[in-house]
C-alpha positions in Angstrom: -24.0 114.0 -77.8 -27.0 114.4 -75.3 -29.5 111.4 -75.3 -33.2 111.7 -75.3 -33.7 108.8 -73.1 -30.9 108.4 -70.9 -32.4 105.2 -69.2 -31.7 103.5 -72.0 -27.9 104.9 -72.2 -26.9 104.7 -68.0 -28.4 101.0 -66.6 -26.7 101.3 -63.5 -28.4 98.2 -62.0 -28.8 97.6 -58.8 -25.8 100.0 -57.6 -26.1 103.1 -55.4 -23.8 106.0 -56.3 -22.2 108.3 -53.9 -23.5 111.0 -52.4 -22.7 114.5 -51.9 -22.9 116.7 -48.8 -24.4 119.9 -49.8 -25.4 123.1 -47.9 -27.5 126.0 -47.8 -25.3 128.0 -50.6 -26.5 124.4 -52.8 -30.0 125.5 -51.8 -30.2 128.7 -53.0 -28.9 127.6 -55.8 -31.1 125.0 -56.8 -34.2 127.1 -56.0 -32.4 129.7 -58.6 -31.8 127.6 -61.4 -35.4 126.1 -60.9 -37.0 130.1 -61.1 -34.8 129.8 -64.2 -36.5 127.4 -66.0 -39.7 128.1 -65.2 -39.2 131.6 -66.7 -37.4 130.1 -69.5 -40.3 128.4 -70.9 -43.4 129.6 -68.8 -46.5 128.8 -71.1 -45.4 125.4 -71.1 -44.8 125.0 -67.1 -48.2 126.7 -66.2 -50.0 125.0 -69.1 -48.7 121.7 -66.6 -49.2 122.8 -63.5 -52.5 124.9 -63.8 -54.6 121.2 -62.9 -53.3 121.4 -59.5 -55.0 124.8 -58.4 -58.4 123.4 -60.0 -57.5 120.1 -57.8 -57.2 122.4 -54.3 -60.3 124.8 -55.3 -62.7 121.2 -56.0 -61.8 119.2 -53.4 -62.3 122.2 -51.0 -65.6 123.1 -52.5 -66.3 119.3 -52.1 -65.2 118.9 -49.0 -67.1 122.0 -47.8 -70.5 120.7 -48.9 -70.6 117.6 -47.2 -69.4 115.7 -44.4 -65.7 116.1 -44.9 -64.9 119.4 -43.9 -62.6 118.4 -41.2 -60.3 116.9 -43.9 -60.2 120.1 -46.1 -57.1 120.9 -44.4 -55.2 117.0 -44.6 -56.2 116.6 -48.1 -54.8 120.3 -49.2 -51.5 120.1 -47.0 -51.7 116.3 -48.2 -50.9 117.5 -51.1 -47.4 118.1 -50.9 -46.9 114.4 -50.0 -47.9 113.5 -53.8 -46.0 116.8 -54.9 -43.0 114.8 -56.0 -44.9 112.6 -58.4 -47.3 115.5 -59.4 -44.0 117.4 -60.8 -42.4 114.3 -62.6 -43.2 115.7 -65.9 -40.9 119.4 -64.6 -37.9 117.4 -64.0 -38.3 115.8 -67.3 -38.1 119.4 -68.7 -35.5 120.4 -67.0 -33.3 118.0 -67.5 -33.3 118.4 -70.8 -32.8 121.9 -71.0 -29.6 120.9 -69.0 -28.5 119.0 -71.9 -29.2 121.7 -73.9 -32.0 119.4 -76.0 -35.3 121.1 -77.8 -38.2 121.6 -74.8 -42.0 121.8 -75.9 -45.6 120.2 -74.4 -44.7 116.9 -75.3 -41.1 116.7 -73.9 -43.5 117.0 -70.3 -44.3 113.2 -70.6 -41.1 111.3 -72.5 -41.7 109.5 -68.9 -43.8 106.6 -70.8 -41.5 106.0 -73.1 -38.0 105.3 -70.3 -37.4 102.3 -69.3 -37.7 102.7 -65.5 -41.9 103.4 -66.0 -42.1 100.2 -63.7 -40.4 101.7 -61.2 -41.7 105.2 -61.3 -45.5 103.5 -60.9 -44.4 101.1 -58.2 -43.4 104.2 -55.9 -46.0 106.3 -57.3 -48.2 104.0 -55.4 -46.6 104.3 -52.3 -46.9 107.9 -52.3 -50.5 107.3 -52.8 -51.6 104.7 -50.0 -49.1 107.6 -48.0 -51.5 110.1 -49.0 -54.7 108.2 -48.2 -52.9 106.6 -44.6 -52.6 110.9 -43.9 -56.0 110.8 -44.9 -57.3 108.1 -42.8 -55.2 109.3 -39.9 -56.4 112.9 -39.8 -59.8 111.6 -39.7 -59.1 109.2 -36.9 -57.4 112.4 -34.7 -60.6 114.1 -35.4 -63.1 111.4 -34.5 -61.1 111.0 -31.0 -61.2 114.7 -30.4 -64.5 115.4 -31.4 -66.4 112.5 -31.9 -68.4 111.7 -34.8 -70.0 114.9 -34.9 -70.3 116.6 -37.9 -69.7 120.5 -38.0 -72.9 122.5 -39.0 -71.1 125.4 -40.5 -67.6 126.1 -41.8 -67.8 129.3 -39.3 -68.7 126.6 -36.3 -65.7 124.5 -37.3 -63.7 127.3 -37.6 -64.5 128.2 -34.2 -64.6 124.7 -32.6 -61.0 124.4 -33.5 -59.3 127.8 -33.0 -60.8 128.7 -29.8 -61.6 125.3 -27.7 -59.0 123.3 -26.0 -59.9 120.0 -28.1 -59.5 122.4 -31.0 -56.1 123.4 -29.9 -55.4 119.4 -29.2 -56.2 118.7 -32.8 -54.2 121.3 -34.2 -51.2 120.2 -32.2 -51.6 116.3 -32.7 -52.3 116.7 -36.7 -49.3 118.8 -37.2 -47.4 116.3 -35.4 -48.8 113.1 -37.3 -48.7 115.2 -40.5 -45.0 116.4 -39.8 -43.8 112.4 -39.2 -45.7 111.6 -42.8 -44.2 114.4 -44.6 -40.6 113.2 -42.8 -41.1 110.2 -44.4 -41.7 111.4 -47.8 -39.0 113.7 -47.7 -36.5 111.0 -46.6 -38.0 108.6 -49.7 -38.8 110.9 -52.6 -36.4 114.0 -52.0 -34.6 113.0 -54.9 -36.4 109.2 -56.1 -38.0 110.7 -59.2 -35.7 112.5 -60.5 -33.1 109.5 -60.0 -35.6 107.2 -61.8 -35.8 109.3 -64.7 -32.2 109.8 -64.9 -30.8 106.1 -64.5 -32.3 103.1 -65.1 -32.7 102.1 -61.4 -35.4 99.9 -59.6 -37.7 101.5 -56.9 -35.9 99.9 -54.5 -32.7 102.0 -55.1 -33.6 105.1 -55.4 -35.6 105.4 -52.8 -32.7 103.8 -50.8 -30.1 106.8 -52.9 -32.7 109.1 -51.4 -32.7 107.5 -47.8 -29.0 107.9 -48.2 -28.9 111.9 -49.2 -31.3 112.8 -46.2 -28.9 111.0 -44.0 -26.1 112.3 -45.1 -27.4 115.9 -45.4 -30.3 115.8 -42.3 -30.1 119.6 -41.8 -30.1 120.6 -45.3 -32.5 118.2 -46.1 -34.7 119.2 -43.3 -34.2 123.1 -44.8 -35.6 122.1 -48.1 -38.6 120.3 -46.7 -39.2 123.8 -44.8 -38.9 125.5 -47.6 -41.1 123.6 -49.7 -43.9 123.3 -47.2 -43.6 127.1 -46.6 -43.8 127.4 -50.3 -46.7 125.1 -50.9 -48.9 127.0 -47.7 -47.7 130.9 -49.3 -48.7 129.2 -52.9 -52.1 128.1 -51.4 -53.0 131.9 -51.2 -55.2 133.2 -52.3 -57.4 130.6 -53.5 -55.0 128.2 -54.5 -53.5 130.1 -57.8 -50.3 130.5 -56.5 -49.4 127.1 -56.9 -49.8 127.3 -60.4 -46.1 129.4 -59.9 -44.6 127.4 -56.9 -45.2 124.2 -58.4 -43.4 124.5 -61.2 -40.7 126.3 -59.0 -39.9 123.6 -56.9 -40.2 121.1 -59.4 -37.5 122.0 -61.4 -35.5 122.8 -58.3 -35.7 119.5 -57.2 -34.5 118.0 -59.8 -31.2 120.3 -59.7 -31.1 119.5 -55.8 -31.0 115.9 -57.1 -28.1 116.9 -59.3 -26.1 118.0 -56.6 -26.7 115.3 -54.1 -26.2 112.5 -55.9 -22.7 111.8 -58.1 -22.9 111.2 -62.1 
């Protein structure tokens, strides 16, 4: 019989299971059964996700307004470095849809009630002070490229950074800070959160299980974090509302790439 709360049916203490190699075919796969569950229960999924749209469109506006508009950009690419804890709630649902148990609103946030909360907190955390380091880091790249100037115009940043050579500097120095931050989520989250809600793990595990898949699948692995930030930057247009689709998406597809990684 399928258990509501498996974290309180597979303690698994400090042990770190096996781990699978997977492949492109696994992939495709776990991007199809996530499609699937999102169309199986739709209202439910975009009822969840439709914050994070509203998110993108404030902070932008905000951003746009004031002083920050050279972090417009970190703080909505940011975004996919909390993306794992922002879709804890889709892995919930689709794990029990796997187990073939009843799905509604509420089902979204059994989270408080496993026994591994601690855990799932604790490395929520870290994916915060990640998020605000990316933060603090885009800003410094800015300041040493352009000093503490601010931009009069979003049409005079715009040009400042697509047509000068510090422009070009700062687009090719962020990406490269932002693509060693979002290595390092990928490497400690890829599967983390869904591993937490599954077993009744410390923090220290599963990120360690996770650690473990990336290095036993780096080209894979590296696939899926293409594929997610491609996802995430198509989502992002127009306006935002396409997230509100590819969220959900990749959520559940996470949690079956965790499924196929890592060994009951």
């Amino acid at each position: 019989m399928a258990t509501e709360y498996p974290n309180a049916a597979t303690d698994i203490g400090s042990s770190h299971p096996a781990i699978r190699t997977i492949g492109t075919a696994d992939l495709k796969d776990a991007l199809a059964k996530g499609l699937d569950d999102f169309k199986a229960k739709p209202s439910h999924i975009v009822l969840l996700v439709a914050i994070y749209p509203i998110v993108g469109l404030v902070a932008a506006r905000l951003a746009a307004g004031y002083d920050l508009l050279p972090l417009v950009f970190p703080m909505v690419s940011g975004f996919a470095l909390i993306g794992p804890l922002a879709a804890i709630g889709l892995y919930e649902l689709s794990r029990r849809r796997e187990l073939g148990l009843e799905i509604s609103w509420d089902h979204a946030f059994n989270v408080i009630r496993f026994r591994s909360l601690g855990s799932i907190v604790t490395l929520s955390v870290l994916l915060g002070a990640i998020y605000l380091a990316w933060l603090g880091a885009a800003q410094a790249i800015y300041w040493l490229t352009f000093g503490s100037a601010v931009p009069e115009s979003i049409a005079e940043f715009a040009r400042q950074v697509i047509t000068t050579p510090a422009g070009w500097s700062l687009i090719i120095v962020g990406c490269g800070v932002g693509f060693v931050f979002a290595l390092v989520v990928l490497a400690i989250s890829a599967v983390s959160f869904p591993m937490l809600l599954d077993r009744d793990v410390g923090a220290m595990v599963a990120v360690q299980t996770s650690v473990n898949a990336f290095r036993a699948n780096p080209k894979t692995m590296a696939m899926w974090g293409i594929i997610v930030a491609g996802s995430l930057v198509i989502g992002s247009l127009p306006l935002f509302v396409g997230l509100a689709v590819v969220m959900p998406v990749l959520g559940h597809a996470t949690w079956h790439l965790y499924r196929k990684v890592v060994e009951n």
